[in-house]
N, C-alpha and C positions, 0 to 999 in steps of 0.2 A: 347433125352435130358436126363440127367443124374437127378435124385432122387434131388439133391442139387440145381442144377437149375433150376427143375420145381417146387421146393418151393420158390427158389428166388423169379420168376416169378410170381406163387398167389399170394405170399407177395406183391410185389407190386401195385397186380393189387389188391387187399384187399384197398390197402392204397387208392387209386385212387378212389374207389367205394363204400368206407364205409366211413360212416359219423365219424370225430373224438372225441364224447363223446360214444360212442358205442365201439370206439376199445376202450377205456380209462376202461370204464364196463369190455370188453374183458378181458383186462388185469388184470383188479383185480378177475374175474374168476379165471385165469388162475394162481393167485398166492393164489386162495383160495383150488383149486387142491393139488399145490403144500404145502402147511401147514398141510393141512389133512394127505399128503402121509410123512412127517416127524413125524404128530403125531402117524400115526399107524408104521411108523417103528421105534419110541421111543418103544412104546408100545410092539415091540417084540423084542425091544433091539439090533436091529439093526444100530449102530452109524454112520455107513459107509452108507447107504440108507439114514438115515435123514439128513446127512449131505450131501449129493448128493441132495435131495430134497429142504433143506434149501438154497444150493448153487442159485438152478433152480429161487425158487420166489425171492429170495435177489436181483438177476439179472434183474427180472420185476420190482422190486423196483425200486432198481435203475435206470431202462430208464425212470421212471415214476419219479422221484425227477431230475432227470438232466431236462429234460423239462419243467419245472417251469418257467414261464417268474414272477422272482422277482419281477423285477417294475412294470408290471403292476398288478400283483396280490396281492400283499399287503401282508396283515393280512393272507390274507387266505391260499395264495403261501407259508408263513412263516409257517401258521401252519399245513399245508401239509408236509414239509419239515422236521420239527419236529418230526412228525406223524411218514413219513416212514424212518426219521433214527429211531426211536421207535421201530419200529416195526421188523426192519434188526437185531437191537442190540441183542432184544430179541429172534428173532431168530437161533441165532448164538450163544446166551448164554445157549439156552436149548440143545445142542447138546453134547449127552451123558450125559447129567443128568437125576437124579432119575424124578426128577418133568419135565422133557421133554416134556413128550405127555399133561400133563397139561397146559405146558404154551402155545404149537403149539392151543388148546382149546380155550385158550383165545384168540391168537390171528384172529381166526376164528370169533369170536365174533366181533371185531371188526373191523377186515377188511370186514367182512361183513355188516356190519353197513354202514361203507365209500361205500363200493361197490352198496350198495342198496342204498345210496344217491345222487352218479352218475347218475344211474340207472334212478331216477325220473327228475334230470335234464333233461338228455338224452329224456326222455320220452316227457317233459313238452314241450323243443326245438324243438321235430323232430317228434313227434305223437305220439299216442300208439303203432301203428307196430314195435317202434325202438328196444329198447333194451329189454324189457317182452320174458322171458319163456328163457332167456339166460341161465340161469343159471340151468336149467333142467337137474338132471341128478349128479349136481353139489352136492360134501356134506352140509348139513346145518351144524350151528352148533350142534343140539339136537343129529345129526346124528354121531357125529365123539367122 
């Protein structure tokens, strides 16, 4: 089986056997990865890496605003929605700017904020085993 289809395959089988406020955590992991690795390649001025970087989490972004179920989530669907075009724009606005690695900073800040918000949902829904110690390994923001 070819590299591409035995990650289709875990993908799937992820999907099947993980609970869905846990990938949703996953995910903002995984876009908090990705703002670090644009602030440290602002930081060496590397515009073509942050911009590869920034591409990478915009894309989790966006699977994560396209799945919004508007009507039933209301207020808070909207201000998700909000949130991660906020966060895309800014994004995309620090790439090759002086203040780059600053604003990728902030926005560590507070996608971490939402991510460790998730996180105790997750937690409160599915136990303590669920999502705790995900992010291990992961930069904070003090860290980056």
């Amino acid at each position: 089986m070819s590299q591409t289809r035995y990650a289709i395959s875990a993908y799937q089988a992820a999907q099947l056997t993980t609970p869905p406020l846990k990938i949703v955590v996953m995910l903002y992991d995984g876009i908090l990865v990705r703002i670090a690795r644009a602030a440290e390649s602002a930081r060496q001025g590397d515009s073509q890496k942050q911009f590869e970087a920034v591409m990478s989490a915009a894309r989790i972004i966006d699977g994560l605003n396209r799945h919004l179920d508007m009507e039933k989530g209301g207020q808070v669907a909207k201000g998700l929605r909000e949130t991660y075009e906020a966060v895309a724009r800014t994004l995309f606005r620090s790439v090759g700017k002086e203040t780059g690695a600053e604003a990728c900073d902030r926005l560590l800040i507070a996608v971490r904020e939402l991510r460790d918000a998730w996180a105790e949902v997750a937690e409160a829904q599915l136990g303590p085993q669920a999502p705790s110690g995900i992010s291990q390994g992961l930069p904070t923001s003090e860290a980056v």
